[in-house]
FIDREN-702964 format. One record per residue (C-alpha): x, y, z; residue in three letters. Coordinates in steps of 0.5 Angstrom, whole numbers, plus 500, padded with zeros to 3 digits. Each point is the difference from the previous one (the first is absolute). Last residue first. Example, Ala and Ser with C-alpha at 12.3 -4.5 7.8 and 13.67 -1.06 7.14 Angstrom:
2
527498514SER 498493502ALA 
This chain:
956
632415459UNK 498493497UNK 505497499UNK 499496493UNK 498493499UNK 504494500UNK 496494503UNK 505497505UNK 502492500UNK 506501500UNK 502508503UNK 498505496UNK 507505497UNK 496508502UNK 497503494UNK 501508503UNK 504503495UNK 500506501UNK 498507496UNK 502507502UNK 507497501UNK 502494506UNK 495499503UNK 497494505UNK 495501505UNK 498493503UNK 493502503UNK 498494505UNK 495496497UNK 495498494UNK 498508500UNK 495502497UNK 498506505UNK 506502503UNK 504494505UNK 497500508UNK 506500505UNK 504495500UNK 500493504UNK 496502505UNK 500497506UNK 492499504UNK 497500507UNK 506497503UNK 499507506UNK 507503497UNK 498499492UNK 494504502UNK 504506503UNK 505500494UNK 495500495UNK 496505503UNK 507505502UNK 501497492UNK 492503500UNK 501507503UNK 507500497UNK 496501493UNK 494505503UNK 506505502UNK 505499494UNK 492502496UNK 499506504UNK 506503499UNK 500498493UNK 494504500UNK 501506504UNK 507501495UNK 495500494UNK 496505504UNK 504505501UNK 504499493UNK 494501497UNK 498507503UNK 506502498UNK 499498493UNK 492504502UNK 504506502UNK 505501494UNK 494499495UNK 495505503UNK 506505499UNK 502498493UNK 506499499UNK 505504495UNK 498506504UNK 498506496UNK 502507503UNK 507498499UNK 500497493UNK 495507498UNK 507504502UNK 504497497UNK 497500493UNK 499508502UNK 507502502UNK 501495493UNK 496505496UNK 502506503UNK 508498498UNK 498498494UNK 496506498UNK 505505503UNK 506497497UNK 497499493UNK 497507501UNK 507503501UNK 503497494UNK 494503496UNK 501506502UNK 507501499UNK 500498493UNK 494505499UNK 505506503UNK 506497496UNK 495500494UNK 498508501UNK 507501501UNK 501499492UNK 503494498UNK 504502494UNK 497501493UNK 504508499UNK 504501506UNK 501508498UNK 493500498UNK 497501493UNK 499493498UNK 496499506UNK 502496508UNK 496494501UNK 495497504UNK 496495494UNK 495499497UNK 501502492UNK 499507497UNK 501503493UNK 505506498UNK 499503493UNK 494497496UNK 496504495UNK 506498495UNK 496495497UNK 494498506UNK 497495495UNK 507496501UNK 505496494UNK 505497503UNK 500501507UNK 506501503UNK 505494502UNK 504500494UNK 506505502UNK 498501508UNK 496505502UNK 503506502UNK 496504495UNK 493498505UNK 502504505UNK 497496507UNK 496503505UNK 499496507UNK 493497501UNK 497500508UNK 499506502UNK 496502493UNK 495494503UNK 500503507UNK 498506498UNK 493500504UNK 501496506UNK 499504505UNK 504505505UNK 498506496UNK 509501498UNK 500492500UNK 508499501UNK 502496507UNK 493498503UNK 496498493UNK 506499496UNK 502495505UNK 494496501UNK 498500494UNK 507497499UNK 500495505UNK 492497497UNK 503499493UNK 500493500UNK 506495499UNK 505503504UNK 497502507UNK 494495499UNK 503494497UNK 506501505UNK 496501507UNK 496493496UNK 506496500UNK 503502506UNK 493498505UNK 499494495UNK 506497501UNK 498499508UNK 493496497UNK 504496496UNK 504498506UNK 495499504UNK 497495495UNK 506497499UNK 501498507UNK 493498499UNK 501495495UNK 506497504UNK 495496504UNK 492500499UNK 500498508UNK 499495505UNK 500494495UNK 497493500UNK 500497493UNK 493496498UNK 502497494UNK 497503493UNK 493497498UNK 501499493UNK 498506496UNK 494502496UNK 494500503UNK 502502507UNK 506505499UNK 498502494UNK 494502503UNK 503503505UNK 506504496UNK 494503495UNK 496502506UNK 506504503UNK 503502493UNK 492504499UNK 500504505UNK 508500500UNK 499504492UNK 495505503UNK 504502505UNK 507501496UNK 496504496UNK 498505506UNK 506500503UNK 505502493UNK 494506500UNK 505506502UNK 504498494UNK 507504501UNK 500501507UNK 500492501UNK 505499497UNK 504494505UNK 493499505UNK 495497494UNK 504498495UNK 505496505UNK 494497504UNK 497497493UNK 508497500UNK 499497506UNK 493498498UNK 503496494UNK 506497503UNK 496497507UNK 495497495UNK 506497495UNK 504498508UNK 494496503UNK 502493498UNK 499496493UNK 494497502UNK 498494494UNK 495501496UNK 495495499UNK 499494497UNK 503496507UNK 494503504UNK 494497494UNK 504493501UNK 501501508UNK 492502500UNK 498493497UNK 500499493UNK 493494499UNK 503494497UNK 496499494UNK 506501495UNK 505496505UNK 496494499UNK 499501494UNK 507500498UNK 504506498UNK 504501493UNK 506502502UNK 503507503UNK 505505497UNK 494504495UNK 496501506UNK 505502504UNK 502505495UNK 494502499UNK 497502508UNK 508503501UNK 498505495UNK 494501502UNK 502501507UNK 507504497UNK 494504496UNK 495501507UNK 506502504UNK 504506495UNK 492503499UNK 498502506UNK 506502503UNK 502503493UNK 494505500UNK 499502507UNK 507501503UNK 505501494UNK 494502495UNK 496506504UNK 505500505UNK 505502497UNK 497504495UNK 498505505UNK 506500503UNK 504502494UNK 494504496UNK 499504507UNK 508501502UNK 502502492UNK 494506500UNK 502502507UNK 507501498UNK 498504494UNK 495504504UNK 506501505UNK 506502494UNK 498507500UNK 494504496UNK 505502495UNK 500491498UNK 508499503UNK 505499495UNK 503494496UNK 509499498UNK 500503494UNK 501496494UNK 507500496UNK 506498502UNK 498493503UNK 498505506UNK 499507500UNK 500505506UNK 498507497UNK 505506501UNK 496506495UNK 494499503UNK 500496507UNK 503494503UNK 496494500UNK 503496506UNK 494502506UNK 494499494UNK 499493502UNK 505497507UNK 495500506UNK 493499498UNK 500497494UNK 507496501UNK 497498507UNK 493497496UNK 504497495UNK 503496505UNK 494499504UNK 498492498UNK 507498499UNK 503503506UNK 495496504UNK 500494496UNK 507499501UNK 501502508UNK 493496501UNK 503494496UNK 506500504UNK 497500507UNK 494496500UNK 505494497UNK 505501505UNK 494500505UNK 497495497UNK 506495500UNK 503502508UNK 492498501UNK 501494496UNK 506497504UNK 507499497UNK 502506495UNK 503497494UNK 502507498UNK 499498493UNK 493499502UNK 498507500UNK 504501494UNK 494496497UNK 495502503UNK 501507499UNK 501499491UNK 493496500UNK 498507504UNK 504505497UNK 498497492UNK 492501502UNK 502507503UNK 503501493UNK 494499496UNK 495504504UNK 506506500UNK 500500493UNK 493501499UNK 499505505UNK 506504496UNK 498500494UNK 493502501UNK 504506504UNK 504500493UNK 493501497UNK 496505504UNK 506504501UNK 502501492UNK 494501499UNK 496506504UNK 508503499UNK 500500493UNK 492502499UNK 501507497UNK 504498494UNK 497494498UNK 494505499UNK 504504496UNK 502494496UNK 506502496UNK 504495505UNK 507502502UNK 498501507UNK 497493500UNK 508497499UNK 502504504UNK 495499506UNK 500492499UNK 509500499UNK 499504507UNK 494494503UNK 503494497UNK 507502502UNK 497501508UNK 497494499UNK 506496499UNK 503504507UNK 494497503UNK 502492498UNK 508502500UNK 499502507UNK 496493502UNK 505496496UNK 506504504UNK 496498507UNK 499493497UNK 507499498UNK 503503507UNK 494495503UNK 505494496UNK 506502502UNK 499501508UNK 496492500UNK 506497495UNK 505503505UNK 495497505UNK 498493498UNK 508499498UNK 501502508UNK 495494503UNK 505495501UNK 505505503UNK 496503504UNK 498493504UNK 496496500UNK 500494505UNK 503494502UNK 497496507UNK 506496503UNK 502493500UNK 508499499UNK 501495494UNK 507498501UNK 504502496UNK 504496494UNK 502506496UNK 496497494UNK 494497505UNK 500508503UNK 499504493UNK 494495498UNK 498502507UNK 499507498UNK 498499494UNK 493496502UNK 500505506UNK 499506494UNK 496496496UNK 495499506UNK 500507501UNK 499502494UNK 494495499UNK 498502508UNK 500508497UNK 495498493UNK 495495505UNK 499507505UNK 502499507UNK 495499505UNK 497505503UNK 500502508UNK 498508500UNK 495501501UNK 498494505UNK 506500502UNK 499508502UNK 495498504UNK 493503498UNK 497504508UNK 496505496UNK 498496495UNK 493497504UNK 496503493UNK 497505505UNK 506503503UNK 504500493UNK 494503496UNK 499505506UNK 508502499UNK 500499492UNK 494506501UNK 504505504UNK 506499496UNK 495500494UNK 498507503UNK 507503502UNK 503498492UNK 494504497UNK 499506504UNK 507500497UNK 498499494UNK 495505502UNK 506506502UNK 503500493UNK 494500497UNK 497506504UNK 507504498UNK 499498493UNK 492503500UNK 503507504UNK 505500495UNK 495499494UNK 494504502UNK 505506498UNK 498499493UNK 504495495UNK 495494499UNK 495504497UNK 505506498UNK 503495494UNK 493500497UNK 499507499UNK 508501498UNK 499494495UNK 494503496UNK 503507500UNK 506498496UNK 499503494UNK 499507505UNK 508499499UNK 501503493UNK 505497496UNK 506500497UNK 501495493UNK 503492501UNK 503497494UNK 506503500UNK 502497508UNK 496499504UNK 494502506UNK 501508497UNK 500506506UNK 494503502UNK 497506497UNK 496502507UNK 495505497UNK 496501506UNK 494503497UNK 498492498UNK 499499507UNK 501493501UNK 506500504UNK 497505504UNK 494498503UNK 504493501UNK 505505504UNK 493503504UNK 497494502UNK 492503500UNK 498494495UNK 503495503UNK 498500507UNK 494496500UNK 504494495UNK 506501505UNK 495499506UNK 498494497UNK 506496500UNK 501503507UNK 493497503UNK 501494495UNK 507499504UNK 497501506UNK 495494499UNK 504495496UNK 505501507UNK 494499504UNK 498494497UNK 507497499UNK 500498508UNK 495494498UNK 503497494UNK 507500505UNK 497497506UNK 497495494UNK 506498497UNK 503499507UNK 494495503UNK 501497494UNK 507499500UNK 499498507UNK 496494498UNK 504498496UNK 506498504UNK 494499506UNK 498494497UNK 496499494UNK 493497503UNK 500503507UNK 504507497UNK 495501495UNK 494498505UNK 503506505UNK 501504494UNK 493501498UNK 501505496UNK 496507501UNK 495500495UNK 499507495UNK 502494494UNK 496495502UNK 496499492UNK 507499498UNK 500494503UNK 506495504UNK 499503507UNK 492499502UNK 498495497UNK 506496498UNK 503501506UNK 493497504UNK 500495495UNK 508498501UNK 499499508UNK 493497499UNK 504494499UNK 498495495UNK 505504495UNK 506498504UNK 505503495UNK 505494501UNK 507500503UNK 506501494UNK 506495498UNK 503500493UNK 503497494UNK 503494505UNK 507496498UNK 502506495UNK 506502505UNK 497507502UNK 494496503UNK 505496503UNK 503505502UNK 494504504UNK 497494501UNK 506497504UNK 503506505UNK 507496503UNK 500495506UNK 502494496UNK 504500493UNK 498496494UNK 504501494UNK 497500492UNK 504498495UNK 505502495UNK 501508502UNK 499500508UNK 492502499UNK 498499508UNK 496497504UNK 496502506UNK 497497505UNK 495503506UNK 498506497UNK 493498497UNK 499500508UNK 500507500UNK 495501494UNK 495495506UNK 501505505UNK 498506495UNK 494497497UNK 497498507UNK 501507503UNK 497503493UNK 495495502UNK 498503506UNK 502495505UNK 495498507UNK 494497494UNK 503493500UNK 501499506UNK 493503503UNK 499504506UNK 507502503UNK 499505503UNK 508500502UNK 503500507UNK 508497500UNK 503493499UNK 500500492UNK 503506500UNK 498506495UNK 503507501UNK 495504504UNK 495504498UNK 494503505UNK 493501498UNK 497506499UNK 492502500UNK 498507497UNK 499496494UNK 504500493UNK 497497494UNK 500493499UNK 495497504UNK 494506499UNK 501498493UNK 504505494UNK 495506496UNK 505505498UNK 502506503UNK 497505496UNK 493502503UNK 502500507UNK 505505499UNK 494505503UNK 499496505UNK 507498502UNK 502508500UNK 494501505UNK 502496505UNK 507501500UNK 498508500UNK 495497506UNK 507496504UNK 504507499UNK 495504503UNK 499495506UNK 502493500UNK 505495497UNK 498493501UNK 506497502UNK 501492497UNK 496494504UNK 504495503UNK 502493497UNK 503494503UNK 498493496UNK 508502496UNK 500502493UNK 506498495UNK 506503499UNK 505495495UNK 506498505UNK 503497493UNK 501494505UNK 494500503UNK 496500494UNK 504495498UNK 498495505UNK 493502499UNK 500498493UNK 503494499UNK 496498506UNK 493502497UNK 501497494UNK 504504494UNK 497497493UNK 504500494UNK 497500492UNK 505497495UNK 498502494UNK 503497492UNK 499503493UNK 501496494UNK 504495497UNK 498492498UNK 492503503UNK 497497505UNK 504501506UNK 496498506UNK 500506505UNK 503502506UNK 498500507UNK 505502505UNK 500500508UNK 507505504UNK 502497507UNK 508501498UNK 500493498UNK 496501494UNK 502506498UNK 507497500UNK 496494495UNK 498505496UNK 507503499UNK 503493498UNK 494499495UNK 501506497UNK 507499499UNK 499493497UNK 495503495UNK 507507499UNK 504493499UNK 496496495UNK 499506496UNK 507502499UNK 501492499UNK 494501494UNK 497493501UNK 502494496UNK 494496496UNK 495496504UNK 502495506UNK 496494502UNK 501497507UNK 495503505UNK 499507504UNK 497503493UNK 501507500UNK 495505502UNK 499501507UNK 503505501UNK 505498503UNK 501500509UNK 498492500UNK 504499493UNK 506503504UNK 500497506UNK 500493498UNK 505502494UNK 505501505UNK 505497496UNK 498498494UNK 497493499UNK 493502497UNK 501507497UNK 497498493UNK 500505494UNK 494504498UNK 501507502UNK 496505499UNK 502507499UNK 498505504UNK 500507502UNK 500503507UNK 495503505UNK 500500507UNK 494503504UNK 499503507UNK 494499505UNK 495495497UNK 496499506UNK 498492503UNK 493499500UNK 497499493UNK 503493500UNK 504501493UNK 503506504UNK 497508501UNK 500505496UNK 498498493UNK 492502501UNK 499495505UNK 504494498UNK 496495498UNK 502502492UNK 506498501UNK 500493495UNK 506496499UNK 504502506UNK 505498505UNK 501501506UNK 507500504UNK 501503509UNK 493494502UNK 501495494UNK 508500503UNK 497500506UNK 495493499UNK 506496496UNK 505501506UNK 506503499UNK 507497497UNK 506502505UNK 503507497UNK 498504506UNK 507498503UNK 504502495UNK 496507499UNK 501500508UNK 508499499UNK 502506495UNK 500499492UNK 506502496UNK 504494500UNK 493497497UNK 501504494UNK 507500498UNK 499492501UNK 495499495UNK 495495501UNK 496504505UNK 497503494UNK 499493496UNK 504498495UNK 
C-alpha cells in the first residue's frame, strides 16, 4: 500500500499538495533528485555530484535494504523516482521487508518529495550495503532562498552606505593609542571581514527592495543558508500514535521525525573549503593564541549569533577577571607582608602566653596549650585581614561593573549583528516540541472517542494543554526536587559523620604524631570527599533535570530549555555549595560549651571551629571544591567523556555493519561522512552551567579566598580554546540560531550577583573576626590596639564542672589544671551568671548585624549608582541607529519617488500608442508575473499544468 493509499493519510492533505501530485518531468525530477555512486567530483563533499550546486543541510538515517517488488502498488511511479534508487523497479521480489522498516522508508520518501515540492534540490547516494548508514544532502537555490529570506525578515546590507563618525580630539588620540598598543592581541583576520569605518544599512530582505546583489550563490552566508533550509525540515510531520506512525501536515517534521527513529540525524556541514574554518582554527581554536581577542565576528558568521553571543560573554567575563585577580593578589599579598607584625597571631603563638584551652573531645582529648595552633592563625590572617572588606565591597561592585559592560557590549554586538530590529516572531515563532504534539494528538484522538459515543458532532477547534494535563508532571516535579534537596543535605550531613566519628577515633590514636595532625586530615579527606560526591551528583542532577523537564510537557523549545536551564541551576547550585554554606554559616555555631556540649547519636560532639576561626577552613573547602571542579569536570571530562563515547560509537557500529563491498571500501568518505562521526551538539546549557557556577565561586565567597579570580582566569584562558576547538573539530556544526540576547542566563547572573552582596556582608560579620577586632579595639582595648585581643576573646571554664566521663582520661597536666579556656563571650564560673552570655557577645552581636545592614546597603547605593552613570546604549551607537532610520526613511522615499516616475512613464507611453505593458518587469529569473503564494513558512508553489504544459516549479 502506497503512502497515498490510506485514506486517513490523503484526507489530511491540504488542496496544493493534491495538485502537486501530477507526475513530473523525467529532466526535473533528475534536476531536485540525483543519485550517486561515485561523489568524488564533488569539490571537497561541499557541493553536488556537478560540483556547482552547495550542499546546505544533510539528513541522515539508517537503513535496511528492501528487496521486494513495488510495481503495481499505488503511487509506486512516484515513489520509485523519489527512492533511493536501491530496489529493483521491476517484477521479482526478494524475502518480506521488516513492515517498521518499510513505513519509516516510505516516510522518508514522503517527506523528501514535500522537500521537493517545496523548492528544496536532493541528492542522494546509492546504497550499497544491505543495511547501513544513509545521506540525504538538500541544496536551497537562489528562489527558495530569497523568498524565505523575506519572510524570516533576515537583515541583510543594502547598496546605501555612509561613513561612521571618527571621533576627534583628546578622545580620538586616547582611541588611537589604545588601538596601537592592542594591536598585538587582536587576531590576524582579513581587510573584508574585519569592521571598517565604511557601514552599510540593513533591512530586512524583500525580493522587490535595493540589494548589492553581485552573485547569487555568495549573497547568503551559509549559516543563513542552513537555517533557511532546517525550517524547511519543517514542512511535515509524522507522529508515533502507539501502533503505526500518523501523518499530520503543517507540524514540525525533522525534529519528530528524528524523535520517532525515521532519521538518525540532521545537521549542516563544517565547510572546510571555506577560509572561514581556517581562520577560526588559526586564530580562535589554538592554544598557542591564547593572549588573542576571539574573533567573535567570524564565530557569530559561521555558528550563529546564538553561539556567537555565548563567546562574546565568555569572553566579556575572561576579560573583567583580570582586574579582580589583580586586586585580589594585591590583598592576598598584603595578608603575607603584614603577617609577621599582626598583634593577635603574635599572640597566639607566644609561648609565654599560656592559654590552656579546653579539650577538642570527650576522655580521649588532653588540654592543651594554644601556641600549637600557631601555624593556622599565621595562615588564617592571609585571607582575614582588613584588606578583605574592602576586597568584598570591590567585588560586589565589579559584578556590577560586570552586568553594565556586557549590557553595553550586547548592545554593539546587536547593532552590528543587524539584531536590533529581530521581531519577536522570529524569537519566538517555534513549532511545538514532537513529545507536546503526541500528547496533544492523544488527547483530541479521546476526545473525539468521547463525542462518537455521545453522538456529538465534531465541532473544529484548536485543543491545547491545559493545568490539568500537565499537573501529574508538577506534583512528580515538586516531590522530586524535595528528594534531591534532602540527598543533597544527607551527602554534607554524611560527611559531617565522617569528619566527627574521623577526629575521635584519630584522638584515641597512641601515635602522638596522629595525635597532632587530626584537623589537617580530617578536612583535607572529608573535602576530597566532598569534590568527589558533588561531581557524581552533578552528573545525576543533570540526567534527572531533563527528565523532570519533559514531564512538564512544555511546548516550544525555548519554554523547554528554560525550564530545563531553571532547575539544573537550582540542583547543581545547591549542591556545588552546600557543604560550603554549612562551613560557613552553620560549623561550630551548635557545639555548645564545656560542661553543655550539643551531642548527636548520643555520643559524638557536634565539631567546632579551627582556633584560628572557621574562615581558613572555608577557604580550604572553596579552593579544593573549585579547583577540582574545574580541573576534572571542565577540562578533564570534557575532553575525555567526547572521544570515548566517539570511540565507543566508532566500535559498536564497527561491530553492527556487515561486511562492505569493494566499491564501498574504495569510496573515498566525503566531508558528510567525516561530519557524521563527530559528536553531536547538545546545546549551550553545559557551557552556560559551568561558567555560572565558576561566577558563584568568585563573587559568593569571595571574602574567604582573595585569589578565587585568579584561578577562575587562568581556568577561562584555557576553556575558551578548548571550547573553540571542541567547537570546530570535534562537533558537528550546530544550527545557526538567531537570538538578541544570552537569555534567562543573565536574569541569573543579576541574581547571583545580588546574592552575593548578603552572603559576602554575612561571611565577613560572621565567619571572620574582622567585627570583634573592631569592637575591642574601639570599645575595650585599654591602649587602643590590638594587644589582648586573644585573652578577650576566650571564656574560663572550671574544669570540675565537667560532665561525668567527659574529662580527659588520663592527662600530662594531672592535677596542674583548674580552669581551662575555650572561644567564646562567655560569663566565668565565678560569676553570679556563671556561663551566660556576656555583654561583650551582645556588643559583638550588635556590630555584626549593624555591619550587614550598612555593607548591604553601601553596596547596593554603589551598584545603583554605577547602573545610572553607565548607560546601557553606548553613545556613539544610539547616534548612528538614528542616523540609520534618517537615511533609510530617504531611501524608501527616494526609491516610491523613481517608481511613480516610471508608471507616470508608462502611463505617458501608453496614451501617446507607443507600447501597453502588460505588467511590470518580473525579478531576475522570472518566467512571468510573480504569483506569490504562502500559507506557512514554507508554500506549496507547484502550480496544477495545464495540457500539454512542462511542469516545472515557479519560480519566485
Amino acid at each position: 500500500r502506497s503512502f497515498y493509499g490510506d485514506p486517513a493519510r490523503r484526507s489530511c492533505q491540504k488542496e496544493p499538495r493534491q495538485q502537486s501530485a501530477a507526475p513530473k518531468s523525467g529532466d526535473q525530477m533528475d534536476r531536485l533528485v540525483l543519485h550517486l555512486d561515485s561523489p568524488q567530483g564533488s569539490r571537497s563533499g561541499l557541493y553536488f555530484g556537478d560540483g556547482k550546486r552547495k550542499v546546505d543541510y544533510v539528513l541522515v538515517y539508517h537503513y535496511r535494504r528492501r528487496r521486494a517488488s513495488l510495481r503495481g502498488s499505488p503511487g509506486h511511479h512516484r515513489l520509485s523516482i523519489i527512492s533511493n534508487g536501491s530496489f529493483p523497479v521491476s517484477g521479482g521480489g526478494g524475502g518480506a521487508a521488516d513492515p517498521a522498516e518499510e513505513e519509516k522508508l516510505q516516510i522518508r520518501e514522503e517527506f523528501e518529495a514535500n522537500l521537493a515540492d517545496a523548492g528544496l534540490e536532493i541528492e542522494r547516494d546509492k546504497e550499497h550495503k544491505v543495511h547501513g548508514v544513509g545521506f540525504v544532502r538538500l541544496h536551497a537555490p537562489w528562489q527558495v532562498l530569497s523568498r524565505e529570506a523575506e519572510f524570516l525578515k533576515i537583515k541583510l546590507p543594502t547598496k546605501k552606505s555612509y561613513e561612521l563618525k571618527e571621533v576627534k580630539g583628546f578622545s580620538g588620540k586616547m582611541n588611537a593609542m589604545w588601538r596601537k598598543l592592542n594591536q598585538p592581541f587582536q587576531p590576524k583576520v582579513p581587510q573584508m571581514l574585519s569592521q571598517s569605518r565604511t557601514k552599510f544599512l540593513s533591512h530586512s530582505f524583500s525580493r522587490d527592495k535595493f540589494y548589492n546583489i553581485k552573485q547569487k550563490d555568495t549573497f547568503f552566508d551559509n549559516a543563513t543558508r542552513s537555517r533557511i533550509v532546517k525550517k524547511h525540515n519543517t514542512i511535515q510531520t509524522f507522529l508515533n500514535t502507539g501502533q503505526t506512525l500518523m501523518f499530520t501536515p503543517c507540524l514540525p517534521g525533522i525534529t519528530t521525525l528524528i524523535a520517532n527513529g525515521v532519521y538518525d540525524s540532521a545537521f549542516p556541514l563544517h565547510d572546510v573549503s571555506f577560509f572561514f574554518i581556517i581562520l577560526l582554527h588559526d586564530e580562535w581554536a589554538r592554544y598557542g593564541a591564547f593572549y588573542k581577542y576571539q574573533p567573535i565576528d567570524l564565530i557569530r558568521k559561521y555558528f550563529g549569533e546564538k553561539i556567537g553571543l555565548y563567546f562574546a560573554w565568555l569572553g566579556v567575563y575572561t576579560q573583567l577577571l583580570i582586574p579582580a585577580s589583580l586586586v585580589g593578589i594585591i590583598v592576598f599579598f598584603y595578608g603575607c607582608a603584614t603577617v609577621d607584625t599582626n598583634v593577635p597571631s603574635l599572640e597566639m603563638c607566644d609561648e609565654r602566653q599560656n592559654f590552656t584551652m579546653c579539650p577538642l573531645c570527650d576522655g580521649a582529648c588532653d588540654y592543651w596549650h594554644l601556641s600549637t595552633a600557631c601555624s593556622t592563625a599565621r595562615a588564617s590572617h592571609l585571607f582575614d585581614n582588613p584588606a578583605t572588606v574592602f576586597f568584598a565591597i570591590f567585588m560586589s561592585l565589579w559584578a556590577a561593573m560586570f552586568m553594565e559592560h556586557w549590557k553595553r557590549r550586547q548592545m554593539s554586538l546587536t547593532y552590528s549583528w543587524d539584531l536590533s530590529g529581530l521581531e519577536d516572531e522570529e524569537v519566538s515563532g517555534e513549532h511545538p516540541r514532537p513529545k507536546y504534539e503526541s500528547i496533544l494528538l492523544k488527547k483530541r484522538e479521546k476526545k473525539k472517542i468521547k463525542k462518537i459515543k455521545k453522538k456529538k458532532k465534531n465541532e473544529p477547534g484548536q485543543e491545547k494543554l491545559t493545568w490539568r494535563d500537565r499537573l501529574p508532571g508538577y506534583i512528580i516535579n515538586i516531590s522530586s526536587i524535595l528528594f534531591m534537596f534532602s540527598l543533597t543535605f544527607s551527602a554534607v550531613f554524611g560527611v559531617i559523620i565522617y569528619r566527627i566519628t574521623t577526629s575521635a577515633l584519630m584522638a584515641m590514636s597512641t601515635d602522638p604524631e596522629t595525635k597532632s595532625n587530626v584537623r589537617v586530615t580530617v578536612t583535607a579527606t572529608a573535602v576530597i570527599i566532598n569534590l568527589v560526591v558533588i561531581l557524581i551528583l552533578d552528573e545525576i542532577y543533570g540526567a534527572v533535570a531533563v527528565w523532570l523537564t519533559e514531564l512538564e510537557i512544555p511546548k516550544t523549545e525555548t519554554e523547554f530549555e528554560e525550564r530545563l536551564i531553571l532547575k539544573a541551576f537550582l540542583l547543581k547550585f545547591m549542591n556545588a555549595y552546600a557543604p560550603i554554606f554549612y562551613v560557613a554559616f552553620f560549623k561550630g555555631r551548635f557545639a555548645g560549651r564545656p560542661g553543655d556540649y550539643v551531642y548527636i547519636f548520643n555520643g559524638f560532639r557536634m565539631e567546632e571551629c579551627a582556633p584560628g576561626g572557621c574562615l581558613i577552613e572555608l577557604c580550604i573547602q572553596l579552593s579544593i571544591i573549585m579547583l577540582g571542579k574545574q580541573l576534572i569536570q571542565n577540562n578533564i571530562f570534557e575532553i575525555g567523556i567526547p572521544k570515548l563515547k566517539k570511540l565507543y560509537r566508532t566500535l559498536k557500529e564497527k561491530g553492527a555493519a556487515p561486511e562492505e563491498s569493494d566499491d564501498q571500501l574504495a569510496k573515498t568518505p566525503q566531508q558528510w561522512d567525516l561530519d557524521y562521526d563527530l559528536e553531536p551538539f547538545e546545546g549551550l546549557t553545559p557551557e552556560y552551567m559551568e561558567m555560572i557556577i565558576q561566577f558563584g565561586f568568585v563573587s559568593l565567597f569571595v571574602a574567604s579566598f582573595p585569589l578565587a579570580p585568579l584561578f577562575a582566569l587562568l581556568n577561562n584562558v584555557i576553556e575558551i580554546r578548548l571550547d573553540a576547538k571542541k567547537f570546530v573539530t570535534e562537533l558537528r556544526r550546530p544550527n545557526a540560531v538567531r537570538a538578541r540576547d544570552i537569555g534567562i542566563w543573565y536574569n541569573i547572573l543579576s541574581g547571583m550577583g545580588k546574592f552575593s552582596v548578603i552572603i559576602n556582608a554575612f561571611v565577613i560579620s560572621f565567619t571572620s573576626d574582622f567585627i570583634p577586632r573592631l569592637v575591642y579595639q574601639y570599645m575595650y582595648s585599654e591602649t587602643g590596639t590590638m594587644y589582648g585581643f586573644i585573652d578577650h576573646t576566650l571564656s574560663y571554664f572550671n574544669v570540675t564542672n565537667f560532665k561525668p566521663g567527659t574529662a580527659p582520661i588520663s592527662s600530662q597536666y594531672d592535677k596542674e589544671v583548674t580552669v581551662c579556656r575555650y572561644k567564646d563571650y562567655r560569663e566565668p564560673p565565678w560569676s553570679p551568671l556563671a556561663y551566660q552570655f556576656s555583654k561583650q557577645y551582645w556588643a559583638v552581636l550588635a556590630a555584626r548585624l549593624a555591619f550587614i545592614i550598612l555593607f548591604q546597603n553601601l553596596v547596593m547605593l554603589l551598584s545603583t549608582l554605577v547602573d545610572w552613570v553607565i548607560p546601557d546604549v553606548p553613545k556613539d551607537i544610539s547616534e548612528q541607529l538614528k542616523k540609520e532610520k534618517t537615511l533609510l526613511v530617504d531611501v524608501f522615499l527616494r526609491e516610491e519617488k523613481d517608481k511613480l516616475q516610471l508608471i507616470q512613464s508608462l502611463f505617458l507611453k501608453d496614451k501617446d500608442g507607443a507600447s501597453t505593458p502588460a505588467a511590470l518587469p518580473a525579478q531576475e529569473g522570472e518566467a512571468g508575473p510573480r504569483a506569490r503564494c504562502r500559507a506557512a513558512s514554507f508554500s506549496q508553489f507547484t502550480r496544477q499544468p495545464s495540457p500539454g504544459q512542462t511542469v516545472k516549479h515557479t519560480e519566485v
